[in-house]
mmCIF file as gemmi writes it, N, C-alpha and C atoms, coordinates in Angstrom:
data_model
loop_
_atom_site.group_PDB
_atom_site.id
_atom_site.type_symbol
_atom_site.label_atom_id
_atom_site.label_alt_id
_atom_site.label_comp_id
_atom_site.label_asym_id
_atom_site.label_entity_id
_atom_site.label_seq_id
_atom_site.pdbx_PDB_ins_code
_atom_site.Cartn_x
_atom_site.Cartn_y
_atom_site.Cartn_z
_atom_site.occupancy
_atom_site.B_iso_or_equiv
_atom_site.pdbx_formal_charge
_atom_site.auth_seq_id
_atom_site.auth_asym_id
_atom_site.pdbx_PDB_model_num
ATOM 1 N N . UNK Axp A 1 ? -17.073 0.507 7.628 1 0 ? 1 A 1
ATOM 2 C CA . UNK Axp A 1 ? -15.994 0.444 6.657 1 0 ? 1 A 1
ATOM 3 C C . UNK Axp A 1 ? -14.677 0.791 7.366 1 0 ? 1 A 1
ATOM 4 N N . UNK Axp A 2 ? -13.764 -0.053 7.183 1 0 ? 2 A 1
ATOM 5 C CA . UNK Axp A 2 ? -12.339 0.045 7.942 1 0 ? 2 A 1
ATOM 6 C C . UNK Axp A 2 ? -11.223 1.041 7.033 1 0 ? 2 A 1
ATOM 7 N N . UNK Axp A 3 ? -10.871 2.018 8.025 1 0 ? 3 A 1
ATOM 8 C CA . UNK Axp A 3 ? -9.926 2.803 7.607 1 0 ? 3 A 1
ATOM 9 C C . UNK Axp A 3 ? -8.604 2.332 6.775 1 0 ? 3 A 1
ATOM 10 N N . UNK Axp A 4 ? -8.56 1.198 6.271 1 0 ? 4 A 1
ATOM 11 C CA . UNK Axp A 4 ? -7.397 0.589 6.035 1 0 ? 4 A 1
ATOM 12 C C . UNK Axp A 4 ? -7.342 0.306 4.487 1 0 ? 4 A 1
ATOM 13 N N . UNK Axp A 5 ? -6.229 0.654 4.055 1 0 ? 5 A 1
ATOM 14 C CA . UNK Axp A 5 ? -5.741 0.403 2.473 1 0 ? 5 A 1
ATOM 15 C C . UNK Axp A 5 ? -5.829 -0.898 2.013 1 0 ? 5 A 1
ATOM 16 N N . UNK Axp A 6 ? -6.669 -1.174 1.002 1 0 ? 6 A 1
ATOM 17 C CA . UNK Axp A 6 ? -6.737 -2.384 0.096 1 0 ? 6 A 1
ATOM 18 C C . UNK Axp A 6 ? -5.462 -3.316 -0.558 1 0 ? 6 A 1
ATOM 19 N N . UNK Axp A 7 ? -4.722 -2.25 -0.623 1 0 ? 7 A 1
ATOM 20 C CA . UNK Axp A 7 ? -3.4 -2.532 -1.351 1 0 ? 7 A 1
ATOM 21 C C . UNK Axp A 7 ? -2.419 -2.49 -0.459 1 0 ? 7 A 1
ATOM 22 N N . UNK Axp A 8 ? -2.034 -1.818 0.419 1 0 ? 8 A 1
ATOM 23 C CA . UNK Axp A 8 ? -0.762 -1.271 1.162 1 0 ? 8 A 1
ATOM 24 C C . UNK Axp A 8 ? -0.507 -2.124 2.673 1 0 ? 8 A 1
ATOM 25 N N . UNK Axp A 9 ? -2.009 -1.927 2.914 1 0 ? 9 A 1
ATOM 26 C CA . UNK Axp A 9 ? -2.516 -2.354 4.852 1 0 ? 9 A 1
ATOM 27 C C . UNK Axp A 9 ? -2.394 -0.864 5.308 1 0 ? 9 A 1
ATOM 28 N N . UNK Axp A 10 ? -1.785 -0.15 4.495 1 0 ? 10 A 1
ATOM 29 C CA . UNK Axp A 10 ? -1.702 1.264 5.644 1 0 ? 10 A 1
ATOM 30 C C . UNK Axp A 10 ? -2.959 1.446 6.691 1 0 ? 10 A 1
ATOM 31 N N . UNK Axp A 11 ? -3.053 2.015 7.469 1 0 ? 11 A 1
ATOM 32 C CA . UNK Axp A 11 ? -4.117 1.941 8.509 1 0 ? 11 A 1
ATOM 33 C C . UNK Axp A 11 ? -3.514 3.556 9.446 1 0 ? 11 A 1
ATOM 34 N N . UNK Axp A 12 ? -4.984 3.977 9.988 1 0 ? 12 A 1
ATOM 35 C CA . UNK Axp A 12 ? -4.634 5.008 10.967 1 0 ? 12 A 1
ATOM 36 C C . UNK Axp A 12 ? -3.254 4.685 12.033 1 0 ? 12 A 1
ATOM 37 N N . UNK Axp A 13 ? -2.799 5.858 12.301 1 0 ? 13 A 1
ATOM 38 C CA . UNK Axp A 13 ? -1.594 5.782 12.863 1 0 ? 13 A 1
ATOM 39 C C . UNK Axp A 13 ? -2.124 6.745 14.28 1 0 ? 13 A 1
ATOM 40 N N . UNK Axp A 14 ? -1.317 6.67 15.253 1 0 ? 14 A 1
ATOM 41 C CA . UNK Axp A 14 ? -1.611 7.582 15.993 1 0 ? 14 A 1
ATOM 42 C C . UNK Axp A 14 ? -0.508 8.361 17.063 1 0 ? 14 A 1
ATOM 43 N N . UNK Axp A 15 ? -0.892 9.512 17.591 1 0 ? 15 A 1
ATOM 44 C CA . UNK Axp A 15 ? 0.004 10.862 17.771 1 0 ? 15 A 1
ATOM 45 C C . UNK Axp A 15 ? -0.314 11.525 18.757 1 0 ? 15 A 1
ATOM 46 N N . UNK Axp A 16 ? 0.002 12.396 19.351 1 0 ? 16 A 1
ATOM 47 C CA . UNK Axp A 16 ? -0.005 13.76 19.86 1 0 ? 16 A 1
ATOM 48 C C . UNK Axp A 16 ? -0.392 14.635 18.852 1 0 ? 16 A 1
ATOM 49 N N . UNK Axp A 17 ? -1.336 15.567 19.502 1 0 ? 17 A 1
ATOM 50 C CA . UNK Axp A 17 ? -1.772 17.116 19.434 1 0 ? 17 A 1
ATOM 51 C C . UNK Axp A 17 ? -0.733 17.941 20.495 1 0 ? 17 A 1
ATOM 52 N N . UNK Axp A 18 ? -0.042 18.673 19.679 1 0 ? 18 A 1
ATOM 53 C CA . UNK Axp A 18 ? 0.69 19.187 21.133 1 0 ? 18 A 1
ATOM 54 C C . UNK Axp A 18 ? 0.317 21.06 20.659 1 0 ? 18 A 1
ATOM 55 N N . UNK Axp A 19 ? 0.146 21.698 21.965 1 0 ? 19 A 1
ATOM 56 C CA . UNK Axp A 19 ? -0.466 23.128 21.942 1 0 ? 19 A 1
ATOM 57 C C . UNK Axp A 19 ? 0.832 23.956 22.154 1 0 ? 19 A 1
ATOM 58 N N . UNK Axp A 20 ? 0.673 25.365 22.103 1 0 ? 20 A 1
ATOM 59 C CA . UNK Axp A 20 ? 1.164 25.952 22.529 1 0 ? 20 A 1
ATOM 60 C C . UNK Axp A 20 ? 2.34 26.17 23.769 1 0 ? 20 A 1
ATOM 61 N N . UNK Axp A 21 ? 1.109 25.574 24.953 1 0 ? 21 A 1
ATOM 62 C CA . UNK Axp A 21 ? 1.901 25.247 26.151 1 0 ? 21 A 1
ATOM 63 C C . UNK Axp A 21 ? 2.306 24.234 26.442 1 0 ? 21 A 1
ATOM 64 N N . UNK Axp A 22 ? 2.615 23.267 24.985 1 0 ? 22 A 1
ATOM 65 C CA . UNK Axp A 22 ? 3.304 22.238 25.339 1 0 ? 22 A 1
ATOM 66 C C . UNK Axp A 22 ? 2.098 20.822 26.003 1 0 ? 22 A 1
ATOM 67 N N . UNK Axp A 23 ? 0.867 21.503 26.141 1 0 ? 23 A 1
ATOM 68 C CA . UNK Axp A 23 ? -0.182 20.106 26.43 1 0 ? 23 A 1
ATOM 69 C C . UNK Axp A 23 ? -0.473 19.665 25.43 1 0 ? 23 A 1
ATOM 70 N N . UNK Axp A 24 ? 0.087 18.101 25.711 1 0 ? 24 A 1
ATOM 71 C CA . UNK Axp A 24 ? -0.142 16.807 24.971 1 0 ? 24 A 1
ATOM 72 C C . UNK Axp A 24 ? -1.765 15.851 25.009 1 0 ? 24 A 1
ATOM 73 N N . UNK Axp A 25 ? -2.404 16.015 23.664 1 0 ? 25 A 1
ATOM 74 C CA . UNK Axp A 25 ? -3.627 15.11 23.508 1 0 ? 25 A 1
ATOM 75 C C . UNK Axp A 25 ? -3.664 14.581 22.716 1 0 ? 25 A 1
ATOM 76 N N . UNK Axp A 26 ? -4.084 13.028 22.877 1 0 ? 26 A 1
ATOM 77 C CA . UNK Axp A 26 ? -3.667 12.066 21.707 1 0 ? 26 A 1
ATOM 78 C C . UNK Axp A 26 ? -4.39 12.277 20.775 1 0 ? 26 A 1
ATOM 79 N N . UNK Axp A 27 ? -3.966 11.961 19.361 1 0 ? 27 A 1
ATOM 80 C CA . UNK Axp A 27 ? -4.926 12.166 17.831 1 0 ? 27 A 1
ATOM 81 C C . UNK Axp A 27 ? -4.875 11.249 17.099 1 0 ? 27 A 1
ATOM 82 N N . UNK Axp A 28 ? -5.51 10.824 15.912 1 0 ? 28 A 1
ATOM 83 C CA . UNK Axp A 28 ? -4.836 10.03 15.079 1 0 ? 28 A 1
ATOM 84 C C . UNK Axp A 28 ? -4.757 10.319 14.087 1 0 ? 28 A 1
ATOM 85 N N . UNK Axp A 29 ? -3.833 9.705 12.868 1 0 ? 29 A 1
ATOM 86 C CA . UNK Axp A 29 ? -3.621 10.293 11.862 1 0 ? 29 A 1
ATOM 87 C C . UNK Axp A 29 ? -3.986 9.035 11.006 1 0 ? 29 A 1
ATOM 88 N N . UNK Axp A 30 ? -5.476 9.82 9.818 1 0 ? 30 A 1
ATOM 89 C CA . UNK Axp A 30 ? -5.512 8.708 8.944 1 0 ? 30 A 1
ATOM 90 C C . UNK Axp A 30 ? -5.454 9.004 7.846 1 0 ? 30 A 1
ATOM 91 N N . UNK Axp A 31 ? -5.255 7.243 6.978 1 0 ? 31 A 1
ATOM 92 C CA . UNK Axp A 31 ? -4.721 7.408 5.724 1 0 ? 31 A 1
ATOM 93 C C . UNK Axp A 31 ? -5.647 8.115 4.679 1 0 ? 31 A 1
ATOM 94 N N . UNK Axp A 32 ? -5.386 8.91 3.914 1 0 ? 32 A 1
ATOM 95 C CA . UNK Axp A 32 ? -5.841 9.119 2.546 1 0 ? 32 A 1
ATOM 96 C C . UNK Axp A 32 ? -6.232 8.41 1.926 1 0 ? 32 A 1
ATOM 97 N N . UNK Axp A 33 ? -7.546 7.656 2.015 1 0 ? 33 A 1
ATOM 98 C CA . UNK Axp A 33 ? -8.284 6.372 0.935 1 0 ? 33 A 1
ATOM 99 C C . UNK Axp A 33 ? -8.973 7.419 -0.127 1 0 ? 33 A 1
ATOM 100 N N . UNK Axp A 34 ? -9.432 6.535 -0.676 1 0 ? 34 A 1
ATOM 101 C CA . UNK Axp A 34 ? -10.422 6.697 -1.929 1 0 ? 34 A 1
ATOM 102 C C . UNK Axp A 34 ? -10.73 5.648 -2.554 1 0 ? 34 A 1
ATOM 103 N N . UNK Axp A 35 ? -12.079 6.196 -2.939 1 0 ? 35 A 1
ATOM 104 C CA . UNK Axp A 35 ? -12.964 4.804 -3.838 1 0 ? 35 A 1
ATOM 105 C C . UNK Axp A 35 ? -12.326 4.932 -5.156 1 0 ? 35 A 1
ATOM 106 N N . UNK Axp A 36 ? -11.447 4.13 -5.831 1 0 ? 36 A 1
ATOM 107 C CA . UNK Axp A 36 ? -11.148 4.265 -6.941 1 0 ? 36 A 1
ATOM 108 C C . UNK Axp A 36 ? -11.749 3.075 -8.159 1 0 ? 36 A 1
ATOM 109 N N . UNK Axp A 37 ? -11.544 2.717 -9.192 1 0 ? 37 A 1
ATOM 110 C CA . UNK Axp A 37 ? -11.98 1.196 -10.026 1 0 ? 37 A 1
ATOM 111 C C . UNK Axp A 37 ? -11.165 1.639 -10.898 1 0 ? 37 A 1
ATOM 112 N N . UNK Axp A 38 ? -10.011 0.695 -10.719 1 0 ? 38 A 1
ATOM 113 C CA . UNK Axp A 38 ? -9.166 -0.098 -11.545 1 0 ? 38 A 1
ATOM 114 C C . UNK Axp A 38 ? -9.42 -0.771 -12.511 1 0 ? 38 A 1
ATOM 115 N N . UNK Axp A 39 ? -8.725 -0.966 -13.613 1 0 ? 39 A 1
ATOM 116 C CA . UNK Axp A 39 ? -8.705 -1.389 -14.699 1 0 ? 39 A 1
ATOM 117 C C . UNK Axp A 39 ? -7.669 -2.782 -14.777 1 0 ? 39 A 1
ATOM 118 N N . UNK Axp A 40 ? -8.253 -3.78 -14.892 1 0 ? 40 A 1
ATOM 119 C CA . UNK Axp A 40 ? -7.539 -5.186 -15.405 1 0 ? 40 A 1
ATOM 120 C C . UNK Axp A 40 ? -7.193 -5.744 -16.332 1 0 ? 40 A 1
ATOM 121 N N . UNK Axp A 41 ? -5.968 -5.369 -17.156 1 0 ? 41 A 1
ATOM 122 C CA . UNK Axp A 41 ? -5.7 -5.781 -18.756 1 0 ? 41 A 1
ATOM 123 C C . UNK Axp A 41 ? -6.264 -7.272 -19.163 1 0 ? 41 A 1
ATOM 124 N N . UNK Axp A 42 ? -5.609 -8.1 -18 1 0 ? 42 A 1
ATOM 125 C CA . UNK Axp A 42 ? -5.778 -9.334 -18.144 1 0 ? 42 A 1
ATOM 126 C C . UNK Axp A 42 ? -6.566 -9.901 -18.265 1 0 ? 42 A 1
ATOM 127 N N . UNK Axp A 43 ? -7.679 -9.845 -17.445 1 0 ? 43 A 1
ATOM 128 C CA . UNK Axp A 43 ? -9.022 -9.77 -17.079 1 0 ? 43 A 1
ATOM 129 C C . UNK Axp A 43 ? -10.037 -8.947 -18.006 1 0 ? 43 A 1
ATOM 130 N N . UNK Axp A 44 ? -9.95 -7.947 -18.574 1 0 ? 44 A 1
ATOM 131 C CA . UNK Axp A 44 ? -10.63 -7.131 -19.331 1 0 ? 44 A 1
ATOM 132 C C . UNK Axp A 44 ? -11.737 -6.76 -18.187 1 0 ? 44 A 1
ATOM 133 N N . UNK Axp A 45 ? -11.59 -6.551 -16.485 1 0 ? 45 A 1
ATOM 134 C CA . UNK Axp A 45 ? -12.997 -6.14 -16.153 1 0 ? 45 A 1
ATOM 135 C C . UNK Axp A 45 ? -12.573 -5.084 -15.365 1 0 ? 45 A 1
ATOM 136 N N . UNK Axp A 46 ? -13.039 -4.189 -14.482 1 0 ? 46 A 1
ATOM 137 C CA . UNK Axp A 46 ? -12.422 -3.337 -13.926 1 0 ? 46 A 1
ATOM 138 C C . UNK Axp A 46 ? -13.036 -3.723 -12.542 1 0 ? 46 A 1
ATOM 139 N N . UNK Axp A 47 ? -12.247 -2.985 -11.567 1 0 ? 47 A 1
ATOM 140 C CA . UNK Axp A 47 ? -12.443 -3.527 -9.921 1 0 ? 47 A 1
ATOM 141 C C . UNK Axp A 47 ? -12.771 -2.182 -8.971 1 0 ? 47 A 1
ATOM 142 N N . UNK Axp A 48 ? -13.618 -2.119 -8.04 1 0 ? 48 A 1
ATOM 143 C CA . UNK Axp A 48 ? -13.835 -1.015 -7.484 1 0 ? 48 A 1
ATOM 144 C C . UNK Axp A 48 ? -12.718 -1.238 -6.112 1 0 ? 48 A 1
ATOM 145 N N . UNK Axp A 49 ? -12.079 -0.187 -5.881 1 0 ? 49 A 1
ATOM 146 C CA . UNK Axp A 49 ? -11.13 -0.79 -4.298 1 0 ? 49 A 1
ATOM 147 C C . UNK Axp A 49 ? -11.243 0.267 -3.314 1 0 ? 49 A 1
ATOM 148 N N . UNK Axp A 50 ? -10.976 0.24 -2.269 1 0 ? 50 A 1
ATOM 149 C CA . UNK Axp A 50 ? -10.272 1.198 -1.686 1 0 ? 50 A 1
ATOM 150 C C . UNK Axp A 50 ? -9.254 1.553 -0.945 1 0 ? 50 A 1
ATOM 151 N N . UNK Axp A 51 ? -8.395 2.547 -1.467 1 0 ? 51 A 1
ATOM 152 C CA . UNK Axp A 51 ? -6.908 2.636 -1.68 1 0 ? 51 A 1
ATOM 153 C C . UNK Axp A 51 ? -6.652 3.924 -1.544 1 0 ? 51 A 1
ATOM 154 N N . UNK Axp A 52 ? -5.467 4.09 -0.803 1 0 ? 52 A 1
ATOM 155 C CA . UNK Axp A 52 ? -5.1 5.449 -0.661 1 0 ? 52 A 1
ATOM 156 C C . UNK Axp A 52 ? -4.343 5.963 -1.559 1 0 ? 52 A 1
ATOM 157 N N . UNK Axp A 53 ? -4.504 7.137 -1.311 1 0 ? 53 A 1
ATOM 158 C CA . UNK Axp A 53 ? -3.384 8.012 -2.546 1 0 ? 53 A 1
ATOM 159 C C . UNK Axp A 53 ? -1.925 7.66 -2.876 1 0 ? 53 A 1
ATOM 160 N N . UNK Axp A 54 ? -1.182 7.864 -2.056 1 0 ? 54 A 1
ATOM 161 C CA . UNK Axp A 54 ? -0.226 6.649 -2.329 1 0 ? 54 A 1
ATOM 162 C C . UNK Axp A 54 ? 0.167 6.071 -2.628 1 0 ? 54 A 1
ATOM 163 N N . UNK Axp A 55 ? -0.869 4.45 -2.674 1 0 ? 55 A 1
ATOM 164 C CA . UNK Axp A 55 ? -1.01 3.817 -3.366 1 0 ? 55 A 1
ATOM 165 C C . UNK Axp A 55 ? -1.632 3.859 -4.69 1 0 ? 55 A 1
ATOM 166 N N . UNK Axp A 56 ? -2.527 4.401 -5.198 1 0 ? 56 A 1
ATOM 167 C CA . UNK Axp A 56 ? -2.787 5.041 -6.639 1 0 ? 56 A 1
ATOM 168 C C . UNK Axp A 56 ? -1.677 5.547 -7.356 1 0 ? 56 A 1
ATOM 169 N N . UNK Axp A 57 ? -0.579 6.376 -6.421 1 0 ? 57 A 1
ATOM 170 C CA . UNK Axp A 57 ? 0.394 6.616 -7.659 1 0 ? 57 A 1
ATOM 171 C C . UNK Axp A 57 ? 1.553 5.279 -7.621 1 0 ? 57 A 1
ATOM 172 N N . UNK Axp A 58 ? 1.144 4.476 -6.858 1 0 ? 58 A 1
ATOM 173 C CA . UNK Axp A 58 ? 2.099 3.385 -6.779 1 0 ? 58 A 1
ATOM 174 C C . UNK Axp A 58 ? 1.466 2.515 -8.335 1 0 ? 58 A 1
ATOM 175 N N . UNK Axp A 59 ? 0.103 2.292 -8.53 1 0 ? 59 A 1
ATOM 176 C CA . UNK Axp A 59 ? -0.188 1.629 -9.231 1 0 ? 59 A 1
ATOM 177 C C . UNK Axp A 59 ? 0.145 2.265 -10.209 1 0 ? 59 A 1
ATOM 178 N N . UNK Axp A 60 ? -0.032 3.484 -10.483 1 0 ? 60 A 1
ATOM 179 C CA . UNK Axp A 60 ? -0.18 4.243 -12.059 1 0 ? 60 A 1
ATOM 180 C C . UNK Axp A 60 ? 1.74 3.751 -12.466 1 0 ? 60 A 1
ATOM 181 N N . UNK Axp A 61 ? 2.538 4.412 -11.387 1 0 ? 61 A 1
ATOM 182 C CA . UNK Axp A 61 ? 3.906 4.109 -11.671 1 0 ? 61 A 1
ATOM 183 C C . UNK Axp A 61 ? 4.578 2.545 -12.116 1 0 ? 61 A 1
ATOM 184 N N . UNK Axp A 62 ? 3.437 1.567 -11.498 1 0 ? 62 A 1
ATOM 185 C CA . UNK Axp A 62 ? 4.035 0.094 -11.496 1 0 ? 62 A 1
ATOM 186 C C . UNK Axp A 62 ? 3.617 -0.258 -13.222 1 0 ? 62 A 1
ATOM 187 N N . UNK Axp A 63 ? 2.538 0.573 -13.839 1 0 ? 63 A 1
ATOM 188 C CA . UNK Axp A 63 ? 2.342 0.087 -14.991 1 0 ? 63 A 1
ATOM 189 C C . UNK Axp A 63 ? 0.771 -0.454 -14.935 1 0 ? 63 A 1
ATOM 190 N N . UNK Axp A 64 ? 0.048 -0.214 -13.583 1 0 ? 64 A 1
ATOM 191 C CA . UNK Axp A 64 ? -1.122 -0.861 -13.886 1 0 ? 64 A 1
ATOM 192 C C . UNK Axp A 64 ? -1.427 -1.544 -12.58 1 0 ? 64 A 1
ATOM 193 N N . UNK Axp A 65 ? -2.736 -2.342 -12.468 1 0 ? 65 A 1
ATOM 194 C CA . UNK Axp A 65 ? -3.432 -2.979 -11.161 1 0 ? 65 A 1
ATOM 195 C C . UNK Axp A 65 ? -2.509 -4.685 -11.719 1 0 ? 65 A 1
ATOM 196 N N . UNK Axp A 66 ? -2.281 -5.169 -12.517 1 0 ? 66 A 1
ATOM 197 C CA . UNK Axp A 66 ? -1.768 -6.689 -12.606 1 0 ? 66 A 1
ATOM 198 C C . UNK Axp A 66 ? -0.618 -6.458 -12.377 1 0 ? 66 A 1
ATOM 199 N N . UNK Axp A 67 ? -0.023 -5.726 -12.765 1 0 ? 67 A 1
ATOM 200 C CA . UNK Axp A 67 ? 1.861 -5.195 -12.314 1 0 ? 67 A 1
ATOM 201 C C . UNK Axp A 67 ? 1.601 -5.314 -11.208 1 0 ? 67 A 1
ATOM 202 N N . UNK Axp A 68 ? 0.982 -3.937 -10.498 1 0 ? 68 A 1
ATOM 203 C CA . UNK Axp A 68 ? 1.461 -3.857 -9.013 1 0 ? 68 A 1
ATOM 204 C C . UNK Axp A 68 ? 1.341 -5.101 -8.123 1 0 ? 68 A 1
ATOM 205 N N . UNK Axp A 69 ? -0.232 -5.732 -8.481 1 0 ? 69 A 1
ATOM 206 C CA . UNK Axp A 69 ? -0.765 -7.524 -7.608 1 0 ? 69 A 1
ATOM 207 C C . UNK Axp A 69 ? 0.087 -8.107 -7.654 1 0 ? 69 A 1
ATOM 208 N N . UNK Axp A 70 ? 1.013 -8.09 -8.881 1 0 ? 70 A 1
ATOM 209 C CA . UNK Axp A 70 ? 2.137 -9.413 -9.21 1 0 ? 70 A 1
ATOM 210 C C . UNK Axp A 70 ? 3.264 -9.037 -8.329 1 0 ? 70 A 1
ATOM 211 N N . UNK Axp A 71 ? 3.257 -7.758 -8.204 1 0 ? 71 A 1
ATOM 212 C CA . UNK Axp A 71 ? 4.889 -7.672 -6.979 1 0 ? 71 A 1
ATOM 213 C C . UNK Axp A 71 ? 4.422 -7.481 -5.808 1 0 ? 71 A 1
ATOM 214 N N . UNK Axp A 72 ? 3.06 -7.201 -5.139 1 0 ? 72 A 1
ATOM 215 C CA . UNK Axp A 72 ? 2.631 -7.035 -4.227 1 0 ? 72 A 1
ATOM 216 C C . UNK Axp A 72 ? 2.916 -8.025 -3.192 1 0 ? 72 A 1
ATOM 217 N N . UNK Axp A 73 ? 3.109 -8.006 -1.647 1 0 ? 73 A 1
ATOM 218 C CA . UNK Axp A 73 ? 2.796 -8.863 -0.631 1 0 ? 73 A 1
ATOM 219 C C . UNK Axp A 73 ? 2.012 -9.518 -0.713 1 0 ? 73 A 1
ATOM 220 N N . UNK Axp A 74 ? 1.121 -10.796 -0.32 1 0 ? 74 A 1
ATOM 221 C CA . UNK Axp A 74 ? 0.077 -10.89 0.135 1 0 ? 74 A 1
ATOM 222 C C . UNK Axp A 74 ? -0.485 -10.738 1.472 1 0 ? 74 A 1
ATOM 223 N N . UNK Axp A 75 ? 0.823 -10.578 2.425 1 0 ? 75 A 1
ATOM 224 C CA . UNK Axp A 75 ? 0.521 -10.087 3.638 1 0 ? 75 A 1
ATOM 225 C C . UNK Axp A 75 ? -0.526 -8.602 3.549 1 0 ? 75 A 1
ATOM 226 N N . UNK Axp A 76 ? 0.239 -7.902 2.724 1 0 ? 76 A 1
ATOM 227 C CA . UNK Axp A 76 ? -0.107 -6.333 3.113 1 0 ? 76 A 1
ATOM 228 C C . UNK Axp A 76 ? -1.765 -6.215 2.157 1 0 ? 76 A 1
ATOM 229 N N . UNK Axp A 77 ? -2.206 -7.243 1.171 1 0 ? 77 A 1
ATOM 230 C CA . UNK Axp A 77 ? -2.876 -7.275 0.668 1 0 ? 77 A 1
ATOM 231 C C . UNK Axp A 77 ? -4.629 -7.288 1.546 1 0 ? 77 A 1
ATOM 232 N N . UNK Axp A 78 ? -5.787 -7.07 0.967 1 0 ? 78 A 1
ATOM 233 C CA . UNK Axp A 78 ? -6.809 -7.342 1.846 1 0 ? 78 A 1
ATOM 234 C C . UNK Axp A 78 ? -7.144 -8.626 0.887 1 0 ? 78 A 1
ATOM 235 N N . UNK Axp A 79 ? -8.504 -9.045 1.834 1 0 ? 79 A 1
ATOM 236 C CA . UNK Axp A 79 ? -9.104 -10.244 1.335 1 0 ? 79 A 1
ATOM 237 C C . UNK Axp A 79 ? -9.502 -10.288 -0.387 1 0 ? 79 A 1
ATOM 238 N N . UNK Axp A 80 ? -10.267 -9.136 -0.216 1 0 ? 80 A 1
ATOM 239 C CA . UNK Axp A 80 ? -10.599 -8.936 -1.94 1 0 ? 80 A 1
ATOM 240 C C . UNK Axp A 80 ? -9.662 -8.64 -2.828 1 0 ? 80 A 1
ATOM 241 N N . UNK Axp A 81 ? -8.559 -7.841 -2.348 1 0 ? 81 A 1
ATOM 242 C CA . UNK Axp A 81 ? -7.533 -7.779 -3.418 1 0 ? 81 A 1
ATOM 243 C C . UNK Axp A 81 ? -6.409 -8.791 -3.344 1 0 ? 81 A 1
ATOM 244 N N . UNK Axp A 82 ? -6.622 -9.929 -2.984 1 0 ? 82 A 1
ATOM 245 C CA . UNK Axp A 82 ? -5.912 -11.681 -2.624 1 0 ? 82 A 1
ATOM 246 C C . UNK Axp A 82 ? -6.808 -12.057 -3.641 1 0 ? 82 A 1
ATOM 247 N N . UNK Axp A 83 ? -7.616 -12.071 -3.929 1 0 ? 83 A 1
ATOM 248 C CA . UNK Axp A 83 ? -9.109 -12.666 -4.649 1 0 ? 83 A 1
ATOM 249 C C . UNK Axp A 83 ? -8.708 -12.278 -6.014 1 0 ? 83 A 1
ATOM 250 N N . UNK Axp A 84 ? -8.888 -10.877 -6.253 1 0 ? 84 A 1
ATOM 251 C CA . UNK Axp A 84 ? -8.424 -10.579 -7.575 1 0 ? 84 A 1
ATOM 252 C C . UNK Axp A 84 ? -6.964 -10.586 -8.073 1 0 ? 84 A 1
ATOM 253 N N . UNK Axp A 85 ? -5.928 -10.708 -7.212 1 0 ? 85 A 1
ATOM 254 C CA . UNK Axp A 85 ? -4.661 -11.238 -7.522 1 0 ? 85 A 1
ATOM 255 C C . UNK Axp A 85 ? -4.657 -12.619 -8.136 1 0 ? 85 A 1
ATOM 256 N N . UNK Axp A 86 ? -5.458 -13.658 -7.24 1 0 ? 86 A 1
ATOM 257 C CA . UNK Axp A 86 ? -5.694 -15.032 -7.756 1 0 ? 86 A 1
ATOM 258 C C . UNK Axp A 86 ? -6.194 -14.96 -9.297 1 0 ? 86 A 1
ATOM 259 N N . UNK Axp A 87 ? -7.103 -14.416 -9.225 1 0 ? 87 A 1
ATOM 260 C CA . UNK Axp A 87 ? -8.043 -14.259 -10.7 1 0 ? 87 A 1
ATOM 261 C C . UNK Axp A 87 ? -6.817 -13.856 -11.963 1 0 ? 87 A 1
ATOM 262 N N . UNK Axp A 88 ? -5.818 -12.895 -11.233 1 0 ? 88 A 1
ATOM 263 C CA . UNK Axp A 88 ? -5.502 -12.275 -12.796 1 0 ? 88 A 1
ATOM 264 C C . UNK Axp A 88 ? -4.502 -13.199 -12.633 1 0 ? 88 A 1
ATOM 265 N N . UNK Axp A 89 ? -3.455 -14.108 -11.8 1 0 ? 89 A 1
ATOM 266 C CA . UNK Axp A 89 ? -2.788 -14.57 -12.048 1 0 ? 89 A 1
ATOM 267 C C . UNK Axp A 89 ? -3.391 -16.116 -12.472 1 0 ? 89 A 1
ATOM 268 N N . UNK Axp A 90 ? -4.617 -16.543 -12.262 1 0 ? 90 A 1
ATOM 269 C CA . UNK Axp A 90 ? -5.233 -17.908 -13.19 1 0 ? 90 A 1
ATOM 270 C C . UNK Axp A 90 ? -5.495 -17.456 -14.406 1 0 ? 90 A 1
ATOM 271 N N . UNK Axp A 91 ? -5.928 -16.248 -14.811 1 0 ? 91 A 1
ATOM 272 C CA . UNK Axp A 91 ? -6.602 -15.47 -15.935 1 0 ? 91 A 1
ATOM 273 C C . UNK Axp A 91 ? -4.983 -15.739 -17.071 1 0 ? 91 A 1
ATOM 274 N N . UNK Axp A 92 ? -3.673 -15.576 -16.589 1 0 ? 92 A 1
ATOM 275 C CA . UNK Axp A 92 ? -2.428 -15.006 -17.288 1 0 ? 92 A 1
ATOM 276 C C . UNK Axp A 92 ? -2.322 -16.842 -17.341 1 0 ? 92 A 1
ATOM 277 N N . UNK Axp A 93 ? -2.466 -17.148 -16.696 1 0 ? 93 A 1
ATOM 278 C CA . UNK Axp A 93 ? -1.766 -19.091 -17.096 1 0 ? 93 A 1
ATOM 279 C C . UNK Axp A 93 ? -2.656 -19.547 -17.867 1 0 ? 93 A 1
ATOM 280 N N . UNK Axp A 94 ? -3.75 -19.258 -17.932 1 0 ? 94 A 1
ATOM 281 C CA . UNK Axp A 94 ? -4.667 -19.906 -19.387 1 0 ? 94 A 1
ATOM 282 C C . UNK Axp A 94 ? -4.365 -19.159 -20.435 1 0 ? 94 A 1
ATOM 283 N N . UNK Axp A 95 ? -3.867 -17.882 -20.651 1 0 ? 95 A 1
ATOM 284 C CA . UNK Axp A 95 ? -4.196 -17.225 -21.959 1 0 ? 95 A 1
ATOM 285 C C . UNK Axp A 95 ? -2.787 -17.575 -22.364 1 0 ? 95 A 1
C-alpha cells in the first residue's frame, strides 16, 4: 500500500535528522493517511479512501466528497478517486 493521498497526491517528503552535534541523517517525513468512507449525496453510496488528515478537513470544509471531486485536479487525484469523480459527475447529468 503506497504512502500517498487519494485526494491531494501528498506523498512522503524527505529531510534531515539533525543531532545535537550538528550530525546530519536523512529521514522522511510521512503524510498523515487514514482509512476513511465517504459519503456521496449524488450517488447515495459511500466510498472507502485513503486520505490524509488534511485532506478530510478539506472535504468536511468544501461541503462534502462531490464538492471537493468537482473542484479537485485530476492530476493530484488517484486512479480510484478519477473513477468516482466520473461516476458522480455522470450520476449529476442524468438526474
Amino acid at each position: 500500500m503506497s504512502r500517498v493521498c487519494e485526494l491531494t497526491g501528498k506523498g512522503p517528503m524527505t529531510g534531515n535528522n539533525v543531532s545535537h552535534a550538528n550530525n546530519r541523517t536523512r529521514r522522511r517525513f510521512l503524510p498523515n493517511l487514514n482509512d476513511v468512507t465517504l459519503q456521496s449525496e449524488a450517488l447515495g453510496r459511500s466510498y472507502s479512501l485513503r486520505i490524509s488528515a488534511a485532506a478530510l478537513r478539506s472535504v468536511d470544509h468544501r461541503g462534502g466528497l462531490d464538492a471537493f471531486l468537482a473542484k479537485a485536479k485530476d492530476a493530484e487525484l488517484s486512479d480510484r478517486a478519477l473513477k468516482i469523480k466520473r461516476e458522480i459527475a455522470k450520476g449529476a447529468a442524468t438526474a
